[in-house]
C-alpha positions in Angstrom: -2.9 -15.1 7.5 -6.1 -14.4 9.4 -9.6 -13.7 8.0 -11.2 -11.1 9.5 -14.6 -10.1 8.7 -15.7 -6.0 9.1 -19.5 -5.3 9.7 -19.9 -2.3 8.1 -18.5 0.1 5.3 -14.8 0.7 5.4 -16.0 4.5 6.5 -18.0 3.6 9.0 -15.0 1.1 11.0 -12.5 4.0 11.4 -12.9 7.0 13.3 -9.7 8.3 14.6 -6.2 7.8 13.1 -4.2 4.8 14.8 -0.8 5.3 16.5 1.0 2.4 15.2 4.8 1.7 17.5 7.2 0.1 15.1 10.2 -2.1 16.9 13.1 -3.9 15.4 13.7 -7.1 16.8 17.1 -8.6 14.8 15.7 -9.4 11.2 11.9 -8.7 12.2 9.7 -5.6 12.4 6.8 -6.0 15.3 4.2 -3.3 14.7 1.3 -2.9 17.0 -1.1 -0.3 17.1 -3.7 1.4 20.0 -6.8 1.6 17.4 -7.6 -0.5 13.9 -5.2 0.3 11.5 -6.4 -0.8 8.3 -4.2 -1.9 4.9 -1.1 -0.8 6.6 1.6 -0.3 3.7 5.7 -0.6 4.7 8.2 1.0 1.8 11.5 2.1 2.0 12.7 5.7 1.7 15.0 5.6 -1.2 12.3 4.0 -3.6 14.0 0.7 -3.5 11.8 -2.5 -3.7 11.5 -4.7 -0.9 10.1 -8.3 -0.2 8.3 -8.6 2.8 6.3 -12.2 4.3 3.4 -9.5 4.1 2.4 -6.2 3.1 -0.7 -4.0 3.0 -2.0 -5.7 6.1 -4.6 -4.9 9.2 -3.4 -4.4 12.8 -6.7 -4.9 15.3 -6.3 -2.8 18.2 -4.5 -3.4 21.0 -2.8 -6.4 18.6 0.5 -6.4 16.9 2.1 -7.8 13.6 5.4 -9.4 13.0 7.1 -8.9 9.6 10.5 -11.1 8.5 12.5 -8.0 7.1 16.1 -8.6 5.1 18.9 -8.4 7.5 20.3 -5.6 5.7 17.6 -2.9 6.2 16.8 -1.3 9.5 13.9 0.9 10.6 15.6 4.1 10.1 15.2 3.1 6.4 11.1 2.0 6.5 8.4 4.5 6.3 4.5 3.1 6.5 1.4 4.0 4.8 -2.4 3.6 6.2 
């Protein structure tokens, strides 16, 4: 866990949606995004509750993010918020 410090209003630090790539690497997720992509938000489709090592989280851009994801989901079964 990283602290990272914004100067400015939460308005003011985003101007264009991110593009974030999602890529399943055995039992991890690796997310990385071209812009800041703030308070990112995994869930799965069906409703079902999931532990994750981290959630609601910030990608800085150009950066990416690696979540430990149970071995029996796979990224067909993930959506994302921001």
């Amino acid at each position: 866990m990283s602290n990272t410090y914004y100067f400015g209003r939460p308005k003011s630090t985003q101007n264009k949606s991110p593009t974030l790539k999602i890529e399943q690497q055995n039992n991890k997720l690796v997310i990385s995004s071209d812009r800041l992509a703030r308070w990112v938000y995994l869930y799965r489709k069906d409703g079902v509750s999931m532990k994750l090592n981290q959630n609601y989280f910030d990608i800085l851009p150009q950066s990416s993010v690696t979540i430990d994801i149970p071995e029996s989901l796979n990224l067909s079964q993930i959506y994302y918020m921001e």
